[in-house]
C-alpha positions as CSV (number, residue, x, y, z in Angstrom):
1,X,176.6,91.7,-117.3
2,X,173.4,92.3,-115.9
3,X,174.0,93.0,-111.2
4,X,171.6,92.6,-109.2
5,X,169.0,95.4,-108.5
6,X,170.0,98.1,-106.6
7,X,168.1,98.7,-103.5
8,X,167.2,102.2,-103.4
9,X,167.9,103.8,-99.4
10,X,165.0,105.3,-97.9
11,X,165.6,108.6,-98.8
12,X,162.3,110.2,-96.8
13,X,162.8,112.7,-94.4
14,X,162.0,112.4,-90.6
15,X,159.6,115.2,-91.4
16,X,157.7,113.0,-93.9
17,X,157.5,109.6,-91.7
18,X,156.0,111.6,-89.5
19,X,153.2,112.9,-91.7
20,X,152.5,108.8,-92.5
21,X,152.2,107.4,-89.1
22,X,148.7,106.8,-87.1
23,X,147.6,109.9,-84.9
24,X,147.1,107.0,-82.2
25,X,150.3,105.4,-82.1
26,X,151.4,106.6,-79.3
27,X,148.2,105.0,-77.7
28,X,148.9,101.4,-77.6
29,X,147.6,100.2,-74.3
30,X,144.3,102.3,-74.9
31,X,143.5,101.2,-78.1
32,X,144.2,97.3,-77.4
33,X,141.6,97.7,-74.8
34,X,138.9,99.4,-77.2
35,X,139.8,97.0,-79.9
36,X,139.3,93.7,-77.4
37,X,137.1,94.7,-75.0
38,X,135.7,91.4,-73.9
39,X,137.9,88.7,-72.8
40,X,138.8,85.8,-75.1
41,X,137.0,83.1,-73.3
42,X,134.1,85.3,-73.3
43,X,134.2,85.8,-77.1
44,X,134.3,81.9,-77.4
45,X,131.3,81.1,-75.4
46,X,129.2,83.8,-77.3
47,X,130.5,82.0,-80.2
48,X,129.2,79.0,-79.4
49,X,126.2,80.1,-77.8
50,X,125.3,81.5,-81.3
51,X,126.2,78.7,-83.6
52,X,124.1,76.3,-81.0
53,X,120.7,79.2,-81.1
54,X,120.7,78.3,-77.3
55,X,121.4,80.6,-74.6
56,X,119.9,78.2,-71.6
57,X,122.3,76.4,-68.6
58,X,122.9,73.2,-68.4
59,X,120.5,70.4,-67.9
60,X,122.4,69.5,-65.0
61,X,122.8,73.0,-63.5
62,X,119.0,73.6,-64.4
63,X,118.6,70.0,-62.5
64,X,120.1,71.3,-59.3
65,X,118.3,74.3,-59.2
66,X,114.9,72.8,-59.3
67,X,115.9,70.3,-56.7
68,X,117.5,73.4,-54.5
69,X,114.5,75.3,-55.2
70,X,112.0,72.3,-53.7
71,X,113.4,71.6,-50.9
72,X,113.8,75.2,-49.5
73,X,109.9,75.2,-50.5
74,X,109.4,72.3,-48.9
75,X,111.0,73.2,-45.4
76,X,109.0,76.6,-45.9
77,X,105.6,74.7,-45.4
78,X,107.1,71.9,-42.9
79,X,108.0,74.8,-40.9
80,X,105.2,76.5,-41.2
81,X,103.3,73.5,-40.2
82,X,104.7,73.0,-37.4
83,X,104.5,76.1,-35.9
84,X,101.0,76.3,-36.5
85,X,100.2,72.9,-35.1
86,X,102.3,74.1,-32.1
87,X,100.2,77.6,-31.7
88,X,96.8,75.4,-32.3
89,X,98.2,72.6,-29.5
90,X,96.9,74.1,-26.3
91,X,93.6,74.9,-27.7
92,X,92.7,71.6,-29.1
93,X,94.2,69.8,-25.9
94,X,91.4,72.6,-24.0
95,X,88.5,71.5,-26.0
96,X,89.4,68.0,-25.9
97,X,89.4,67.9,-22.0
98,X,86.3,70.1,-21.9
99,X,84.3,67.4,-23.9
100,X,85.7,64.4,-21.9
101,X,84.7,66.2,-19.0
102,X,81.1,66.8,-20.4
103,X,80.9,63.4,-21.5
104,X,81.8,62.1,-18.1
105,X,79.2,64.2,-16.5
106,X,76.5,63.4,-18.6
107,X,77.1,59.3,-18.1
108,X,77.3,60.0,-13.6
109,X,73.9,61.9,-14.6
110,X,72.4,58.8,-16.7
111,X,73.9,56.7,-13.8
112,X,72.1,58.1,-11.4
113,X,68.8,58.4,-13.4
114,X,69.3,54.8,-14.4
115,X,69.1,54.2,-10.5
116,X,66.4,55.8,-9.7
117,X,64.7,54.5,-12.4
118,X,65.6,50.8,-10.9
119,X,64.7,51.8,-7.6
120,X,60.8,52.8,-8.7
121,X,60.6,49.8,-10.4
122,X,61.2,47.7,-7.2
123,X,59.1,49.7,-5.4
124,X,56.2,49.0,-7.8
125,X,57.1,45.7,-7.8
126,X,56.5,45.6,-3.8
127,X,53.0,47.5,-4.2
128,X,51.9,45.5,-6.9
129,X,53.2,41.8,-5.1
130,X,51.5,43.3,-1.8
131,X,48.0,44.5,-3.4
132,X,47.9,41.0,-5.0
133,X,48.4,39.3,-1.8
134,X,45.7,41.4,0.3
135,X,43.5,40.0,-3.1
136,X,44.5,36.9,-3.0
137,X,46.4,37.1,-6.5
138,X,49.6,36.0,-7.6
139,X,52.0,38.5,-8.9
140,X,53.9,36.2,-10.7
141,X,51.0,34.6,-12.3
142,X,49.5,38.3,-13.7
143,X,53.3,39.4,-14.7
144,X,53.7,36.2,-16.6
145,X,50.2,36.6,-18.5
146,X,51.3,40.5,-18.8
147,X,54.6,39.7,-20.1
148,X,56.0,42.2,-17.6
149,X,58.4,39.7,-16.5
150,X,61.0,37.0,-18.3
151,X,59.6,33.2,-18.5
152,X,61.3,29.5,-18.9
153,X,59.7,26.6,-19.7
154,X,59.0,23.8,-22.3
155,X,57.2,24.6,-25.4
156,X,57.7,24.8,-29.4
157,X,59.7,26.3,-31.9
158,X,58.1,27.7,-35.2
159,X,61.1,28.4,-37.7
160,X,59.3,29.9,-40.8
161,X,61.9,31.4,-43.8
162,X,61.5,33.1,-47.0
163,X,61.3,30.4,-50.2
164,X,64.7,29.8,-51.7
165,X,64.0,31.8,-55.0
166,X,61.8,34.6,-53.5
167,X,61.7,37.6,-55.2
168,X,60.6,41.3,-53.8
169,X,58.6,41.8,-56.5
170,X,54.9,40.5,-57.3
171,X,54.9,38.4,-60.4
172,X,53.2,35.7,-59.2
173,X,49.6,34.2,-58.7
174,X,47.5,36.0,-56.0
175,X,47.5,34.5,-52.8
176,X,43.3,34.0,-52.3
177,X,43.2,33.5,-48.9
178,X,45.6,35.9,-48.1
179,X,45.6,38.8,-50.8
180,X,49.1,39.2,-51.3
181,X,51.4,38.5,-54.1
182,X,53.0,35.3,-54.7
183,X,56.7,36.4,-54.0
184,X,57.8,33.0,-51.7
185,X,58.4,36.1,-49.0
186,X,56.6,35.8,-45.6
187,X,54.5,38.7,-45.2
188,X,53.2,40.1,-41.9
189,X,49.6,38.3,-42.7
190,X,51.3,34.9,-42.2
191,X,53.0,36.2,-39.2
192,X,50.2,37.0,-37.2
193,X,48.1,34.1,-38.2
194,X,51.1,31.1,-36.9
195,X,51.7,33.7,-33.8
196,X,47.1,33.7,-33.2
197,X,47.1,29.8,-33.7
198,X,49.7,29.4,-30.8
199,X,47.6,31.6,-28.5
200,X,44.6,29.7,-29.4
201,X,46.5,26.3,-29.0
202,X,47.4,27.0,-25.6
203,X,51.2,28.8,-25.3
204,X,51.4,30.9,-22.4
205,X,54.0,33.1,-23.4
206,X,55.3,33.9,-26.9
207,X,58.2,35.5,-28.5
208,X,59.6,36.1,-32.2
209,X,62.9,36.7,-32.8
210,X,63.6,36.9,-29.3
211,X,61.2,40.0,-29.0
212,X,58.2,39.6,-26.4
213,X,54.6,39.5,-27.4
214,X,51.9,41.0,-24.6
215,X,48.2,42.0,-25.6
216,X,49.4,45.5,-26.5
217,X,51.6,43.9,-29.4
218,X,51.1,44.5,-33.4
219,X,52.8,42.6,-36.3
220,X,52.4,45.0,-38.9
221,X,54.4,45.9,-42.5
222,X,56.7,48.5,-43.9
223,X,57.8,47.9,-47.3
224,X,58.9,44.4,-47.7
225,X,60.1,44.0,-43.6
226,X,58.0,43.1,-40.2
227,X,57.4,45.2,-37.6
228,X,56.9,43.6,-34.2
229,X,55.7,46.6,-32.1
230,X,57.2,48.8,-34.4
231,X,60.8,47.0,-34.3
232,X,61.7,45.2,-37.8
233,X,62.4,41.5,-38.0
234,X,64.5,39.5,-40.6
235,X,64.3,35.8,-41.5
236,X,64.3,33.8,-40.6
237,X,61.4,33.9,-38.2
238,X,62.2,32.2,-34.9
239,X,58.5,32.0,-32.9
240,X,59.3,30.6,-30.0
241,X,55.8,29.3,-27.4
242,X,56.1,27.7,-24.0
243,X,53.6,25.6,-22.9
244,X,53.6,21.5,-23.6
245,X,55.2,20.7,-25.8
246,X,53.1,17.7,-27.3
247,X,50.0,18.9,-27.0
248,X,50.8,22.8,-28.2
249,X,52.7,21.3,-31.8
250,X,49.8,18.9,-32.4
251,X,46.5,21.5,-31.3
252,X,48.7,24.4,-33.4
253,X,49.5,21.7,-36.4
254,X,45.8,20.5,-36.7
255,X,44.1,24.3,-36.3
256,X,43.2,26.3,-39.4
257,X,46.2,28.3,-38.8
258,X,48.8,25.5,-38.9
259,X,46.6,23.8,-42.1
260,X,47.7,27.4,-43.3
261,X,51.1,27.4,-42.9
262,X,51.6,24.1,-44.8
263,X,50.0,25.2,-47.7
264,X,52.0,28.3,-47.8
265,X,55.0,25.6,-47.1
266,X,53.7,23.6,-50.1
267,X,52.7,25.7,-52.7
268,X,54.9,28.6,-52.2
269,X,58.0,27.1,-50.7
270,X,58.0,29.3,-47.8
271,X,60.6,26.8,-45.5
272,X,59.0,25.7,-42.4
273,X,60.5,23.6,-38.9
274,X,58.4,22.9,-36.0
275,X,60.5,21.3,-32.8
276,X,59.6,20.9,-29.5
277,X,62.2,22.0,-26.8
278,X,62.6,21.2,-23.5
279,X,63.5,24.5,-22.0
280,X,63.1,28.0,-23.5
281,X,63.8,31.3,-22.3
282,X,62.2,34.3,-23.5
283,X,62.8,37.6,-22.2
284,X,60.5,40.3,-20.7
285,X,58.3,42.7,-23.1
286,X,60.8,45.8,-23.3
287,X,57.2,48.5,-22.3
288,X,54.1,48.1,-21.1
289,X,52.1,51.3,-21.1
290,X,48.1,51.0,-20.3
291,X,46.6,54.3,-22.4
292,X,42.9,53.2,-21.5
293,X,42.6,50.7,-18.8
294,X,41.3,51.4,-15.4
295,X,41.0,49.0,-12.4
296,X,37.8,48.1,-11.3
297,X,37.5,49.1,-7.8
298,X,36.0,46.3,-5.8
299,X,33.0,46.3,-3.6
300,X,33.7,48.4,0.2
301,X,36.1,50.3,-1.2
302,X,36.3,53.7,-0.9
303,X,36.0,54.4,-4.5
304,X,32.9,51.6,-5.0
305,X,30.7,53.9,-2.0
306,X,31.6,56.9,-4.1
307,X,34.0,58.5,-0.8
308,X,37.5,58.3,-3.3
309,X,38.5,60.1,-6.1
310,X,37.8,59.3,-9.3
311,X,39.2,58.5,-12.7
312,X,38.5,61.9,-15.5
């Protein structure tokens, strides 16, 4: 009859468990802190952190700090402007005032030059109505003819335009009687031929474009533009002469110089418009300067029996 085994006592001596325990037992709470060092939930986020090869925060987090991190910028430079624009204040409000008051004192000067100016031109005015008098002129009459002074009366209008399809360049036939190119352009040539067959017809007083003619005026060129005493003109060409009507658009319109203007109307289609008007207005020439003029002096004077002074 087979009994169960036998379990054999432990037989060992104190002496010899002794010998086969750890040197360290007695150490428990020491070596449970060398042995787990870092905190569980630590462990697991290094876990992770290494299984997902990514150590970065959160695009959310991340996110946040941007948006934290431009707006603290951004009230950095708001404040920044604002105290510099507060430093800067008084000074700009300084030189502001000093150039209002500059400006303001410059205009009372023109202002008073302006004045002057008007007040020599009266008295000129007087001297030259007076000497004209003593001679039995008119001052009115000679200011008219001088264009020193505005006029209105009847007369004509001469409305001459560029052709519909002019060009600025010069492909065209020659003009024979004229020299230039055929461009369908009015040239300063045709100006000064319509404004010398008005004189010759009989206007007394003459303006283009609203700009006074006088002896002293030129109609020159630059380029493709007219110069009226050195002031350029664009079509269309308003030339507008006072005299009678009737008998200024027919004389004008049956002289070489109106034969010309229809044939530049014709074969160039340079656009032309003749009216008569009842009334025009045309102002005064803006200068008159004589450079080489002298009065004649008349006979007693003191000038004419060689007692005056006179002119270098």
């Amino acid at each position: 009859m087979c009994g169960m085994p036998q379990q054999h006592p432990d037989r060992s001596s104190p002496s010899d468990r002794a010998v086969n325990r750890r040197p360290d037992a007695s150490m428990s709470l020491l070596t449970n802190v060398m042995e787990h060092s870092l905190d569980d939930g630590y462990a697991e986020a290094a876990a992770r952190r290494g299984e997902t090869g990514s150590s970065r925060l959160p695009g959310s987090l991340r996110g946040k700090l941007v948006l934290g991190f431009g707006l603290v910028l951004a009230a950095v430079v708001v404040t920044v402007g604002a105290a510099q624009t507060q430093v800067a204040a008084p000074t700009l409000a300084k030189e502001r005032q000093k150039l209002i008051d500059r400006i303001q004192s410059e205009t009372a000067a023109a202002d008073e030059l302006q004045g002057s100016v008007d007040t020599l031109r009266d008295d000129v005015a007087a001297r030259q109505r007076q000497a004209l008098k003593e001679k039995g002129g008119s001052a009115e009459q000679v200011a008219l003819l001088a264009g020193a002074t505005a006029v209105t009366g009847p007369g004509i209008q001469v409305k001459v335009d560029d052709a519909k399809e002019a060009s600025s360049g010069g492909n065209g036939n020659p003009r024979t009687t004229s020299g230039f190119s055929d461009t369908g352009r009015v040239r300063d040539r045709d100006m000064q031929r319509v404004v010398n067959g008005l004189w010759a017809s009989g206007a007394e007083a003459i303006a283009v474009n609203g700009q006074r003619l006088t002896a002293l005026s030129a109609i020159r060129a630059a380029g493709d533009a007219i110069l009226v005493d050195n002031r350029p003109l664009v079509p269309p060409y308003t030339i507008s002469a006072i005299g009678n009507p009737q008998h200024l658009s027919t004389s004008f319109q049956d002289s070489a110089d109106g034969q010309y203007l229809h044939v530049l109307h014709e074969n160039y289609g340079i656009r032309v418009s003749i009216s008569q008007e009842e009334k025009l207005s045309l102002p005064a020439a803006p200068s008159l300067i004589i450079r080489y003029a002298t009065p004649v002096p008349s006979a007693g004077s003191p000038a004419a029996n060689g007692t005056g002074k006179g002119t270098n």
